[in-house]
Structures are given as structure tokens and as C-alpha cells.
PyMOL commands that place a pseudoatom at each C-alpha (Angstrom):
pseudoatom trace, name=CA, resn=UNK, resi=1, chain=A, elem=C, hetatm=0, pos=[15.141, 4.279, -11.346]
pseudoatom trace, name=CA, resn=UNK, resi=2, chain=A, elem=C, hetatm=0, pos=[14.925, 1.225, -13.142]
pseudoatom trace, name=CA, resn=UNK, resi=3, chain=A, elem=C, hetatm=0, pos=[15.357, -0.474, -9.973]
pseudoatom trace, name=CA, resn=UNK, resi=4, chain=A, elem=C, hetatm=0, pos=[12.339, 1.002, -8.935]
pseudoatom trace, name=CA, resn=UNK, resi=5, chain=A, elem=C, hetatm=0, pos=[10.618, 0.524, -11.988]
pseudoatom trace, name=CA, resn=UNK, resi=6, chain=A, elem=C, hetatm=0, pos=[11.174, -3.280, -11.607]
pseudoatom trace, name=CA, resn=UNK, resi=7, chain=A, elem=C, hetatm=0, pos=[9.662, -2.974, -7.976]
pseudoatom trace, name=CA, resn=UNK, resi=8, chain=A, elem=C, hetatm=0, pos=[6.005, -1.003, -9.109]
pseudoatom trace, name=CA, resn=UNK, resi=9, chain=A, elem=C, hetatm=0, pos=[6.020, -3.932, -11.768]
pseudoatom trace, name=CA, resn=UNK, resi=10, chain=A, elem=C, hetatm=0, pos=[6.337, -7.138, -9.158]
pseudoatom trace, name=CA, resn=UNK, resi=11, chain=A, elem=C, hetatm=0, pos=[4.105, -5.306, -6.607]
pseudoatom trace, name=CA, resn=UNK, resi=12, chain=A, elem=C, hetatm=0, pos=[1.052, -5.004, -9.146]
pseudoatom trace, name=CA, resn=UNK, resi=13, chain=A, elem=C, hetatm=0, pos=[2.249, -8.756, -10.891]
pseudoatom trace, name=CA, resn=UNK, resi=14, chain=A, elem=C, hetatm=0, pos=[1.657, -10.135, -7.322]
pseudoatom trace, name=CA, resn=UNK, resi=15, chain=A, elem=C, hetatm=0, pos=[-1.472, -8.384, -7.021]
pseudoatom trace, name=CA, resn=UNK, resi=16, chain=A, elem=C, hetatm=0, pos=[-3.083, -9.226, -9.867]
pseudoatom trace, name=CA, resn=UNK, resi=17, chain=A, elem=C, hetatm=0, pos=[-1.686, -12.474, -9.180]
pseudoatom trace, name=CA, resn=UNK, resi=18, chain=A, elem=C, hetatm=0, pos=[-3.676, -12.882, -5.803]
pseudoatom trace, name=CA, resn=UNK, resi=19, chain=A, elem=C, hetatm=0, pos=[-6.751, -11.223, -7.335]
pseudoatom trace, name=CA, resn=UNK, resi=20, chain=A, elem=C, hetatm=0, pos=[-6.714, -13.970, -9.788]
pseudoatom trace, name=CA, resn=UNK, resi=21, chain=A, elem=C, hetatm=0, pos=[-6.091, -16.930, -7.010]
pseudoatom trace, name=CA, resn=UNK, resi=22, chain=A, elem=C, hetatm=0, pos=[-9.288, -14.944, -4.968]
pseudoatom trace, name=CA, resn=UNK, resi=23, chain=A, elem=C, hetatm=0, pos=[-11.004, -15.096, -8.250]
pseudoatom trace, name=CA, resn=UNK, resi=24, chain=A, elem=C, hetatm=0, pos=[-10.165, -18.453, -8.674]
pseudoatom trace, name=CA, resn=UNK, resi=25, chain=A, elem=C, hetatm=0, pos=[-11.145, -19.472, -5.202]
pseudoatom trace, name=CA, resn=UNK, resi=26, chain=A, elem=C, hetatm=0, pos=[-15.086, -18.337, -5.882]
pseudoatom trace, name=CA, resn=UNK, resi=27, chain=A, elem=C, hetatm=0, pos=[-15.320, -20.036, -9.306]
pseudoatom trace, name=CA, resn=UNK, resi=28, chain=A, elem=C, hetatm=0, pos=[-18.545, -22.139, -9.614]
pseudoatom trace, name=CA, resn=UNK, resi=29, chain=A, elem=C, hetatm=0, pos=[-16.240, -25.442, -11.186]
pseudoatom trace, name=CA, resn=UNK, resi=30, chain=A, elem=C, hetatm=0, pos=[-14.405, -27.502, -8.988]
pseudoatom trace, name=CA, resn=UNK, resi=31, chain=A, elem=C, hetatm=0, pos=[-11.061, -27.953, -10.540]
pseudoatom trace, name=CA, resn=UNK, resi=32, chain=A, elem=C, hetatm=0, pos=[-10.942, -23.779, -10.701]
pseudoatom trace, name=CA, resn=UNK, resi=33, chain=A, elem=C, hetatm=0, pos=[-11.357, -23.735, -6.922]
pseudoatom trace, name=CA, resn=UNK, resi=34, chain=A, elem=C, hetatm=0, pos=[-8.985, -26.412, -6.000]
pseudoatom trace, name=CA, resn=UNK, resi=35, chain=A, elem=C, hetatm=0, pos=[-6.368, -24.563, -8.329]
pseudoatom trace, name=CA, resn=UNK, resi=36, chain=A, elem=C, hetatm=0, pos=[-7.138, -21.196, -6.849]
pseudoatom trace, name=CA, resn=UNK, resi=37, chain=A, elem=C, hetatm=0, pos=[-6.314, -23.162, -3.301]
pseudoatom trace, name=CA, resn=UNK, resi=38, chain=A, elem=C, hetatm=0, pos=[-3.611, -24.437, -4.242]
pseudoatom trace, name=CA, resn=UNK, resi=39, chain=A, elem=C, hetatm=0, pos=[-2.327, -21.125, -5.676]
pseudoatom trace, name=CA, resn=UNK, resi=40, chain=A, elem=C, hetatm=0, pos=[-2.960, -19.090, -2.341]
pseudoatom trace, name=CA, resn=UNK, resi=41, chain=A, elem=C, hetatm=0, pos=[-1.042, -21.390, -0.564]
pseudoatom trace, name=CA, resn=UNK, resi=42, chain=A, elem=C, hetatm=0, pos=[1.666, -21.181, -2.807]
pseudoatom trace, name=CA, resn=UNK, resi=43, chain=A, elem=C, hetatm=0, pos=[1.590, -17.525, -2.861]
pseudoatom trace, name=CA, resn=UNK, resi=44, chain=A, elem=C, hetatm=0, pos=[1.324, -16.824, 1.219]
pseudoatom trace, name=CA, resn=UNK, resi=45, chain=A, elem=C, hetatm=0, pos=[4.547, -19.366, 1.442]
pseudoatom trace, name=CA, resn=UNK, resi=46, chain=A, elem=C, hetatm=0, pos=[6.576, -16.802, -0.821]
pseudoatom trace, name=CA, resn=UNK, resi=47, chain=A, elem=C, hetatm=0, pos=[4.784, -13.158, 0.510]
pseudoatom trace, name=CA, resn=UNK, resi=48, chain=A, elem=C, hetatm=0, pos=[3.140, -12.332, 3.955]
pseudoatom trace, name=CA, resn=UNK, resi=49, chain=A, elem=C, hetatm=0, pos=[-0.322, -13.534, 4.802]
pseudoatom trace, name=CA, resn=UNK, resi=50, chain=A, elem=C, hetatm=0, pos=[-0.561, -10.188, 7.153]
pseudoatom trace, name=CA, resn=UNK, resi=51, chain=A, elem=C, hetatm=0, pos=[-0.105, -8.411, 3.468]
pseudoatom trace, name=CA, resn=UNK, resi=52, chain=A, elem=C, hetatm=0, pos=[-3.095, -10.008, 2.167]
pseudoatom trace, name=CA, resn=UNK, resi=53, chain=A, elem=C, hetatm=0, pos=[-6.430, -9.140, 4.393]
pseudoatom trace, name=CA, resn=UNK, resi=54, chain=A, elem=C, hetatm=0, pos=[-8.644, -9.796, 1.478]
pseudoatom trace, name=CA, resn=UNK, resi=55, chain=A, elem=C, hetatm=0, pos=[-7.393, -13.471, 1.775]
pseudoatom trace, name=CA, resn=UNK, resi=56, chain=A, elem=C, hetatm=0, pos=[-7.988, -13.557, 5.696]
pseudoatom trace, name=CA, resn=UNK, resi=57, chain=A, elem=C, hetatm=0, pos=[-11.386, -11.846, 4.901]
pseudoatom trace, name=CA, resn=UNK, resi=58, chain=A, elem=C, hetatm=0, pos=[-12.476, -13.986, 2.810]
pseudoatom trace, name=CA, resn=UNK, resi=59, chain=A, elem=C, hetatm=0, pos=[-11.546, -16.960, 4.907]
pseudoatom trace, name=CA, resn=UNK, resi=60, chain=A, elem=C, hetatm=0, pos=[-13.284, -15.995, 7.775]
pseudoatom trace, name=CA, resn=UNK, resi=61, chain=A, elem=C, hetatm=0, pos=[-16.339, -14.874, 5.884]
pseudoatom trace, name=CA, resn=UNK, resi=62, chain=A, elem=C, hetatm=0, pos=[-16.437, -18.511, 4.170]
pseudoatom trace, name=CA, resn=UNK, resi=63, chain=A, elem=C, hetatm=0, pos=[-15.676, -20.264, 7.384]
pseudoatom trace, name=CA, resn=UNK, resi=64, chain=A, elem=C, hetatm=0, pos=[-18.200, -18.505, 9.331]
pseudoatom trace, name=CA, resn=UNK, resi=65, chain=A, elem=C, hetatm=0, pos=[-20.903, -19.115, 6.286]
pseudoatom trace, name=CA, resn=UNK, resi=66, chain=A, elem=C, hetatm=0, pos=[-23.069, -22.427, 6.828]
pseudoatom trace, name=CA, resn=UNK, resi=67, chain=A, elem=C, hetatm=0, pos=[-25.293, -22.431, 3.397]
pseudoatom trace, name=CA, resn=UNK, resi=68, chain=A, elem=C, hetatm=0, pos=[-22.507, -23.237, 1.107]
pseudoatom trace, name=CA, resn=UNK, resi=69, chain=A, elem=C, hetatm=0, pos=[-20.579, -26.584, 2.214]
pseudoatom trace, name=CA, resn=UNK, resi=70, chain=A, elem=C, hetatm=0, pos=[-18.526, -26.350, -1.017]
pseudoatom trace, name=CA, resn=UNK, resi=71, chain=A, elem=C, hetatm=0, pos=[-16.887, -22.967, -0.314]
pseudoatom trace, name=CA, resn=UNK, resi=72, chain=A, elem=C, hetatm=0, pos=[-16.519, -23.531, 3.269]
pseudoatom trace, name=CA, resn=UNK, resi=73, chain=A, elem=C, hetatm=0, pos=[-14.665, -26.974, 2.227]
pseudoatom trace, name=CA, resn=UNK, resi=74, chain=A, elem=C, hetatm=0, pos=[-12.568, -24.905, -0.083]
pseudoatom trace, name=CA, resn=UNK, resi=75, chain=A, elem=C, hetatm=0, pos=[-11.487, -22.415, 2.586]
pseudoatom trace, name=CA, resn=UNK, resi=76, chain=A, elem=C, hetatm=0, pos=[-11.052, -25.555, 4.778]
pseudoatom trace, name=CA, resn=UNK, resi=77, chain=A, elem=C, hetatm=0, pos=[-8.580, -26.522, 2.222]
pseudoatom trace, name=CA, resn=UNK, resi=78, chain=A, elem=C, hetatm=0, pos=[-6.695, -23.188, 1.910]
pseudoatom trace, name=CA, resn=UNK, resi=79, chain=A, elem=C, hetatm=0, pos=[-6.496, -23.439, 5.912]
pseudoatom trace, name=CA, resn=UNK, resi=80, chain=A, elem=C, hetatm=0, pos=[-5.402, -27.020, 5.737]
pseudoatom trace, name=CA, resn=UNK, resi=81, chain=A, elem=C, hetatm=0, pos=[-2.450, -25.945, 3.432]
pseudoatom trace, name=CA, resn=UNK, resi=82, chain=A, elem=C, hetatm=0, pos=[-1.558, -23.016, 5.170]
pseudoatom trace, name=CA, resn=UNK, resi=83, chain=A, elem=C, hetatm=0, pos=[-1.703, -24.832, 8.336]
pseudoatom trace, name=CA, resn=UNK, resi=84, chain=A, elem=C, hetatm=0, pos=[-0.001, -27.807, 6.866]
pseudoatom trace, name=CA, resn=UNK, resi=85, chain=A, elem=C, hetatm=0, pos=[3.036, -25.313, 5.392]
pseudoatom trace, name=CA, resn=UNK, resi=86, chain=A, elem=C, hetatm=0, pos=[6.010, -24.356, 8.271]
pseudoatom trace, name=CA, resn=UNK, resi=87, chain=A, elem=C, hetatm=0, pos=[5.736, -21.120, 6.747]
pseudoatom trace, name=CA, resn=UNK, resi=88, chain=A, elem=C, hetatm=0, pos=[1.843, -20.687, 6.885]
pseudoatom trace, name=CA, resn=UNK, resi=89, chain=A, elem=C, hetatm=0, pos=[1.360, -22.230, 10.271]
pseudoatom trace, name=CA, resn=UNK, resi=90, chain=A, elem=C, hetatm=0, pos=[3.707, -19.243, 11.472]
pseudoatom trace, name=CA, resn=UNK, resi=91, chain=A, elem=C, hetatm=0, pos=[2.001, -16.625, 9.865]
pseudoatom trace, name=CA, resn=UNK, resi=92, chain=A, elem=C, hetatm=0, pos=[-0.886, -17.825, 10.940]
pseudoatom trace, name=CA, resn=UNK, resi=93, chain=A, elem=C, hetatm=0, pos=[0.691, -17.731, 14.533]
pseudoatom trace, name=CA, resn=UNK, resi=94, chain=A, elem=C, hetatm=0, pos=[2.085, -14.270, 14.436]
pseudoatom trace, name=CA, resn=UNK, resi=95, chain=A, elem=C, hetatm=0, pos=[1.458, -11.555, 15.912]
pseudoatom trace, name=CA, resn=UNK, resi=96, chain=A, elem=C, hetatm=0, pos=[4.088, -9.162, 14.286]
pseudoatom trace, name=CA, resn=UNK, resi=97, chain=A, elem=C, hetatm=0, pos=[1.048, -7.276, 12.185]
pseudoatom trace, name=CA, resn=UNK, resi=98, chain=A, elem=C, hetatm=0, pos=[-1.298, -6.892, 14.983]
pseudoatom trace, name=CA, resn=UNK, resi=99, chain=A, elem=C, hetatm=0, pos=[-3.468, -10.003, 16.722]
pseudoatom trace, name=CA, resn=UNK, resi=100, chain=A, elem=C, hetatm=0, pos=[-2.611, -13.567, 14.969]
pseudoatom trace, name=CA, resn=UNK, resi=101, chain=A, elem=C, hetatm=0, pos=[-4.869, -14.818, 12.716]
pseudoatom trace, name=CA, resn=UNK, resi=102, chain=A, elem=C, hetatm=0, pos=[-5.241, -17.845, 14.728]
pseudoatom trace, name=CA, resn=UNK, resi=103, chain=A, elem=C, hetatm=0, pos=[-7.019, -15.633, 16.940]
pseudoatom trace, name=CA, resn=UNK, resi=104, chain=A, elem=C, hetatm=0, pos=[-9.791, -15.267, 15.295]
pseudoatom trace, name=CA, resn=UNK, resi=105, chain=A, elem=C, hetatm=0, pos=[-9.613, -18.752, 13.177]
pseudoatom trace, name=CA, resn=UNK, resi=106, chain=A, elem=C, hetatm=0, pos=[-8.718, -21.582, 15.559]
pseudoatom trace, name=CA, resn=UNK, resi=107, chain=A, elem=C, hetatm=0, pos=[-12.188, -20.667, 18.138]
pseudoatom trace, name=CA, resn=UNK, resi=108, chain=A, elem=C, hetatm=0, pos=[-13.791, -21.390, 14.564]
pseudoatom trace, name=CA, resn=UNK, resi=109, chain=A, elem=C, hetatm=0, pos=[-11.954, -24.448, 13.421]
pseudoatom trace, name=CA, resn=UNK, resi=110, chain=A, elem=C, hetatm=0, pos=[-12.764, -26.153, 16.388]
pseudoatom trace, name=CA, resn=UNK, resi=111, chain=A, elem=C, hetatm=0, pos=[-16.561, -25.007, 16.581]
pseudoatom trace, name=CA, resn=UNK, resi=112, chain=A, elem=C, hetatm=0, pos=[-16.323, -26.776, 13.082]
pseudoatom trace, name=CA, resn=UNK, resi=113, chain=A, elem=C, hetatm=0, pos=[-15.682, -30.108, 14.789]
pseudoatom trace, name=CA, resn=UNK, resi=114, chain=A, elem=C, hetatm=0, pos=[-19.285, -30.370, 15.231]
pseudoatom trace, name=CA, resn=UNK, resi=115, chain=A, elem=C, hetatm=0, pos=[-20.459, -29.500, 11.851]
pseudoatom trace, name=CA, resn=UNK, resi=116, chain=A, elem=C, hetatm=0, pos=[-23.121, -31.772, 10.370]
pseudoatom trace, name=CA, resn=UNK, resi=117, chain=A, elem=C, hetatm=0, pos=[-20.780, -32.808, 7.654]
pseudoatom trace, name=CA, resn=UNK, resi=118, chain=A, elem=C, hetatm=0, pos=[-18.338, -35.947, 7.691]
pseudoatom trace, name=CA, resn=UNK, resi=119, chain=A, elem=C, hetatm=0, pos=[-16.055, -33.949, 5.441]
pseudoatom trace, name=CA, resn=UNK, resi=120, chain=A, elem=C, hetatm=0, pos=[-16.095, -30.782, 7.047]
pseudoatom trace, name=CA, resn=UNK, resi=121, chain=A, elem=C, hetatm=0, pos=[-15.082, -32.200, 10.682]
pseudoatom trace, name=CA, resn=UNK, resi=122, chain=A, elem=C, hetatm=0, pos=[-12.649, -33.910, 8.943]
pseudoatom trace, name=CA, resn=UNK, resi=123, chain=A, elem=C, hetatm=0, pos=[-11.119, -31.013, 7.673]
pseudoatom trace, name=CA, resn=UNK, resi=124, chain=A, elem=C, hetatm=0, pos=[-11.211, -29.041, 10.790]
pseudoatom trace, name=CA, resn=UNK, resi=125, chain=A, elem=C, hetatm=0, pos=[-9.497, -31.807, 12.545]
pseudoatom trace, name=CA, resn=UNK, resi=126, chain=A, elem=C, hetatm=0, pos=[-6.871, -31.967, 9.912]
pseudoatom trace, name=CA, resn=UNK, resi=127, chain=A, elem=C, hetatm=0, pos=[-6.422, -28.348, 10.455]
pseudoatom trace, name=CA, resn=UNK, resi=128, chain=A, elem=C, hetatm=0, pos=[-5.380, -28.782, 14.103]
pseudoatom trace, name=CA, resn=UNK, resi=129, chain=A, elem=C, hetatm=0, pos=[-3.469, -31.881, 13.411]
pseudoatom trace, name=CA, resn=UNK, resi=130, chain=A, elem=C, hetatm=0, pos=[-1.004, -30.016, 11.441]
pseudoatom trace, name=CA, resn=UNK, resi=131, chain=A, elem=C, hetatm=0, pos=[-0.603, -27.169, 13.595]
pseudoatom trace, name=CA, resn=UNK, resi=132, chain=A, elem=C, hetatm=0, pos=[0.360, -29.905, 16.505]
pseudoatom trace, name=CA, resn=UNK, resi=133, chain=A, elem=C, hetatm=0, pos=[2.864, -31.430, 14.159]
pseudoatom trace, name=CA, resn=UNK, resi=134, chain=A, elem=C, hetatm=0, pos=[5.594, -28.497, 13.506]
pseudoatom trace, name=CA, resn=UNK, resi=135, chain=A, elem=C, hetatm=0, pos=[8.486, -28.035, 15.481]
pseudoatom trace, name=CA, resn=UNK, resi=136, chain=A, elem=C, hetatm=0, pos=[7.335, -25.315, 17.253]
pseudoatom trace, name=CA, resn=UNK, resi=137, chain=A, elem=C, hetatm=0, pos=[3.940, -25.636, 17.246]
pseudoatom trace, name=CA, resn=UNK, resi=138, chain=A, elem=C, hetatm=0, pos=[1.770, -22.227, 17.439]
pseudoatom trace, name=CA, resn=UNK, resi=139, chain=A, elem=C, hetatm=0, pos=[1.972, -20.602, 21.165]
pseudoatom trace, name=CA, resn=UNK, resi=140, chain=A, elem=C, hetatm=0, pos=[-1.861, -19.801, 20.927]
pseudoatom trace, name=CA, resn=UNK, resi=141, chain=A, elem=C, hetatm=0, pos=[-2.239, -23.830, 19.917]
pseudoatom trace, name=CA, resn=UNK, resi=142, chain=A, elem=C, hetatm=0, pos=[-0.031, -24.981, 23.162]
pseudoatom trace, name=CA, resn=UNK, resi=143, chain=A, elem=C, hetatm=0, pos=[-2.161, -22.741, 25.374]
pseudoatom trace, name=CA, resn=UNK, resi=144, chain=A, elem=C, hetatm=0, pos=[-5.374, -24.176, 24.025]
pseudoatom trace, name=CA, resn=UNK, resi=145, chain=A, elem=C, hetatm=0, pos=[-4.209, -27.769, 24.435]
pseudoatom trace, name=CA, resn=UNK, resi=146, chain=A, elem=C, hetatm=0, pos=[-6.989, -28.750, 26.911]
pseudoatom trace, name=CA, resn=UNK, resi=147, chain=A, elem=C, hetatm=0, pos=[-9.883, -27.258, 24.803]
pseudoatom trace, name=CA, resn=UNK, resi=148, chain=A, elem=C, hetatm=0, pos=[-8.571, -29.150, 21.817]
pseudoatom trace, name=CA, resn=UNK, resi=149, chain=A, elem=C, hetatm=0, pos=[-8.134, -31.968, 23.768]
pseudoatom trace, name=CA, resn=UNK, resi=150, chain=A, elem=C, hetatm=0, pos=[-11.512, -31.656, 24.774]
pseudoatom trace, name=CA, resn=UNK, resi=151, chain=A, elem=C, hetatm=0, pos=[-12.964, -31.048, 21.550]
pseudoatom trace, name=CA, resn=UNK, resi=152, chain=A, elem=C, hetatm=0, pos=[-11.025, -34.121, 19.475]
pseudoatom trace, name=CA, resn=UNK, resi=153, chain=A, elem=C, hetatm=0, pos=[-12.540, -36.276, 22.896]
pseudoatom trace, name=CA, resn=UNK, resi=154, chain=A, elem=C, hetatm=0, pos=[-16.114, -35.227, 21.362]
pseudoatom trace, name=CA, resn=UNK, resi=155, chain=A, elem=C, hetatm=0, pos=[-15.154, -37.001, 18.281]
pseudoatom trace, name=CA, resn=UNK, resi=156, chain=A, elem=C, hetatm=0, pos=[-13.904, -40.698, 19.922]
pseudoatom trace, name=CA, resn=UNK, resi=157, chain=A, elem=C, hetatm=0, pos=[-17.606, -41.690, 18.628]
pseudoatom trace, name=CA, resn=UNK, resi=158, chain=A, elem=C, hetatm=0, pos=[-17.724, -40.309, 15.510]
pseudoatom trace, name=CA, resn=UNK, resi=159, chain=A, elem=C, hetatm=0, pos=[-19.769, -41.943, 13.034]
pseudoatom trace, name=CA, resn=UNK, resi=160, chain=A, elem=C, hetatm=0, pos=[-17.099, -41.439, 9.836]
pseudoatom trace, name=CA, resn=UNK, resi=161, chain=A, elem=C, hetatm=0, pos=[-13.979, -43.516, 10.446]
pseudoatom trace, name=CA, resn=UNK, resi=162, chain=A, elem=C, hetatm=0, pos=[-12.167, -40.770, 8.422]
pseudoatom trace, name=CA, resn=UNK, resi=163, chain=A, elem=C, hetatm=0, pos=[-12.760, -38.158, 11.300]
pseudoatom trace, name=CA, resn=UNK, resi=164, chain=A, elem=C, hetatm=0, pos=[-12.128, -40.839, 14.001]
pseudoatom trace, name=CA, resn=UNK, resi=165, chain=A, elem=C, hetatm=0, pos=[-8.679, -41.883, 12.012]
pseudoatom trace, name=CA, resn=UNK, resi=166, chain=A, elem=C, hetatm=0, pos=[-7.882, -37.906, 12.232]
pseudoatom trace, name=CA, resn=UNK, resi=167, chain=A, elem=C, hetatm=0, pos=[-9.055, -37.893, 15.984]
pseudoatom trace, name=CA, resn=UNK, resi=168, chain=A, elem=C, hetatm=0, pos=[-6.570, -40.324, 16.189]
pseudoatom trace, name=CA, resn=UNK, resi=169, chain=A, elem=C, hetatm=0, pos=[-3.494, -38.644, 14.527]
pseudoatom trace, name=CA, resn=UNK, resi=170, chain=A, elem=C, hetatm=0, pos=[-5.094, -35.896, 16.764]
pseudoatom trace, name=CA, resn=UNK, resi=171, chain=A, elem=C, hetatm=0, pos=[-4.262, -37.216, 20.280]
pseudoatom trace, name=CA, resn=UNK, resi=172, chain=A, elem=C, hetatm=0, pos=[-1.304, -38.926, 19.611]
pseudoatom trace, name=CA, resn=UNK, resi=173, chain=A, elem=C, hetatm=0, pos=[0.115, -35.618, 18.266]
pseudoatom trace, name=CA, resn=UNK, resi=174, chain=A, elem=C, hetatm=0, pos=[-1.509, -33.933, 21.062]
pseudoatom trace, name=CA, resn=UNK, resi=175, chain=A, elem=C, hetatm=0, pos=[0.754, -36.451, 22.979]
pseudoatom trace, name=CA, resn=UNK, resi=176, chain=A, elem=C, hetatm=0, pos=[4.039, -35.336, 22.267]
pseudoatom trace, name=CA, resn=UNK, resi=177, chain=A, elem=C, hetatm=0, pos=[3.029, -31.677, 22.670]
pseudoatom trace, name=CA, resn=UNK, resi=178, chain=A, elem=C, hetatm=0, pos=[1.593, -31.585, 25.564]
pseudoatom trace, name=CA, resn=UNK, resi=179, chain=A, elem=C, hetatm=0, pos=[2.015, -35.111, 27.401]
pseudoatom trace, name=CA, resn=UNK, resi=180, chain=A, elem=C, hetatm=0, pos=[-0.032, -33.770, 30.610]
pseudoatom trace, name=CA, resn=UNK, resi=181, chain=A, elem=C, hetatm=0, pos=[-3.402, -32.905, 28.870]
pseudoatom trace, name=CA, resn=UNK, resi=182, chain=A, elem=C, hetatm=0, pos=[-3.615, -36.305, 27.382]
pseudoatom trace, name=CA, resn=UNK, resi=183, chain=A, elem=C, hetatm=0, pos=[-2.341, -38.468, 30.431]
pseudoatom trace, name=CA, resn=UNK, resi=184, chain=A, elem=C, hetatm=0, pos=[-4.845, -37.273, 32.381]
pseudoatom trace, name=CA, resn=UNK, resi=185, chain=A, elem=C, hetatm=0, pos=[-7.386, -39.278, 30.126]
pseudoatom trace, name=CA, resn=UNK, resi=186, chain=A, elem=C, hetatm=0, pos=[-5.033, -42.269, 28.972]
pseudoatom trace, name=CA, resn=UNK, resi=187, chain=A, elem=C, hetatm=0, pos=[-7.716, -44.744, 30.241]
pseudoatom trace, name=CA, resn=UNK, resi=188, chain=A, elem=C, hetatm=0, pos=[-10.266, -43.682, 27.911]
pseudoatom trace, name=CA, resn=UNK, resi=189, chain=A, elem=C, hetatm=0, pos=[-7.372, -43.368, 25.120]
pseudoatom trace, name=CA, resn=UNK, resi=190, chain=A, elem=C, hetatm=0, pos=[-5.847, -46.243, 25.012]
pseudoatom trace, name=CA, resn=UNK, resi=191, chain=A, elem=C, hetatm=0, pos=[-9.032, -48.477, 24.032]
pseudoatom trace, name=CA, resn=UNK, resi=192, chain=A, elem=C, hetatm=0, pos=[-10.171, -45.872, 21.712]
pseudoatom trace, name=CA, resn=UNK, resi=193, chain=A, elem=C, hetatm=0, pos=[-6.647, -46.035, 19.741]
pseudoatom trace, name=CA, resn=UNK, resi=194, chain=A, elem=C, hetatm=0, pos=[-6.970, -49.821, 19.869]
pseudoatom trace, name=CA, resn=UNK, resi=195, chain=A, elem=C, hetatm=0, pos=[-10.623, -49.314, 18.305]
pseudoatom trace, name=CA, resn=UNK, resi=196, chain=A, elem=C, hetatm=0, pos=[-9.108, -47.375, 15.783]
pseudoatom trace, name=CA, resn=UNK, resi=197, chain=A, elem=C, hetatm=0, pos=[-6.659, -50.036, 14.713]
for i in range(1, 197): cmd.bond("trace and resi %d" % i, "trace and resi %d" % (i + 1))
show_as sticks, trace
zoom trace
């Protein structure tokens, strides 16, 4: 019973704990929003993400949004981390609780390489970035290898060297993934790297 007890008790901590981090995450100030990002990372990395749909809700809501570049940057950010965490790229991946979230979010991340904002592509480019560099990377990212491949390509121009220095990390993790997609195209590559550098 007490056992129990102890159970109800965590179950409605957490959940007041992720209603705060949600809370957190709409705040008007800055700092709030960065700490309520950091805090849903840190809370999907220790729970299940397919346990939270208001946080995958909310996400796609923000990331689908165009008016407001600050809470689409901070849902960038929760993405980033999630993306960036072994843990949270695999949830992300999985399909245990029904379709993976990358489902829905990667199509979006990637139409987000052509947003109007330096920061933004940059962002959406990190996303990817990570997802290329974990040990197993995301099945749904390995099948989409040409269409990122494609997409980063749009970006060898790009007029903010921070996006063209993630383009970069891009390819050459792109690379070791999936050595074919990018060989095909190592003419154009090669003098873009050197650009880079």
C-alpha cells in the first residue's frame, strides 16, 4: 500500500513537473524558456517522450507556426537536445507507441532549411547533424539520406557561414553514414569543404 502510495505521488510529481517545463517553455522572458528547454530534455532522457503528447504537440504546433521566430527557435532547441541526446534521438526514432515522431518532425526540419532566418536553418541543420552522428543513427534518417543530402546541397551557398559550417559537419557526417549518397557528388564537395576551411 505504501508502495503504491509512493507510486500516485511520483506519477503526479512528474506531471506537475512537465506542466511546469511546458509552462516554462511559453514564458515571454528568455532565460525562462531556455530553462524550460533545458528541463524537457532532461526530463524525456529519464521518462518516455511517447508518454508525453502534450510535449510532441506542442512541438509540432511551434514548428509548424511561422509568426513567432522566438518560439519556433525554442522548440528548435528542445529538438536539437533531444536529437543531440542517445536517448532522445531513439525515442524520437521509435515506433514502439505507434508511428515515430520523426515521422511527422524530420519532413518539417528539413522544410526548415529554407526558412528566411540565418538562425533558424541553422538550427534545423543542427538537428539532422546530430541524428547522423549516433551509433545507430535513426532507420527513418538512413532511408532519407538522399533527400537530406539533397537538402544540406541547397545550403553549399548559404549566405551565413554558421549554416554553411553546419552544412559542412552535415556532409561529412552524411559521409560515414551513407558513403554512396555523398560519392555520387564528391566533385562538387570537395571544393565546397575547401571553401569552408
Amino acid at each position: 500500500r505504501i508502495g503504491l502510495q509512493r507510486s500516485v505521488f511520483l506519477l503526479e510529481g512528474l506531471q506537475h513537473i512537465k506542466n511546469s517545463a511546458l509552462h516554462l517553455f511559453r514564458s515571454p522572458e528568455k532565460m525562462m524558456r531556455k530553462s524550460g528547454c533545458n528541463l524537457v530534455a532532461l526530463i524525456v532522457e529519464y521518462s518516455r517522450l511517447s508518454q508525453w503528447p502534450e510535449l510532441l504537440q506542442l512541438l509540432h504546433q511551434a514548428l509548424e507556426q511561422q509568426q513567432d521566430e522566438p518560439l519556433l527557435l525554442e522548440a528548435f532547441h528542445i529538438l536539437d537536445l533531444l536529437c543531440e541526446s542517445e536517448s532522445g534521438a531513439t525515442q524520437l526514432g521509435s515506433d514502439e507507441a505507434g508511428p515515430a515522431p520523426l515521422t511527422v518532425f524530420l519532413p518539417i526540419i528539413l522544410r526548415h532549411f529554407q526558412n528566411p532566418s540565418n538562425a533558424v536553418r541553422a538550427r534545423a541543420v543542427s538537428c539532422v547533424n546530430h541524428l547522423l552522428n549516433h551509433v545507430d543513427v535513426p532507420q527513418l534518417v538512413e532511408a532519407n539520406s538522399e533527400k537530406i543530402f539533397e537538402h544540406l546541397s541547397m545550403l553549399a551557398n548559404d549566405q551565413d557561414r554558421k549554416v554553411r559550417k553546419e552544412v559542412c559537419q552535415g556532409i561529412t557526417s552524411l559521409f560515414s553514414v551513407r558513403p554512396d549518397v555523398v560519392s555520387v557528388q564528391i566533385d562538387a564537395v570537395v571544393p565546397f569543404m575547401l571553401n569552408i576551411l
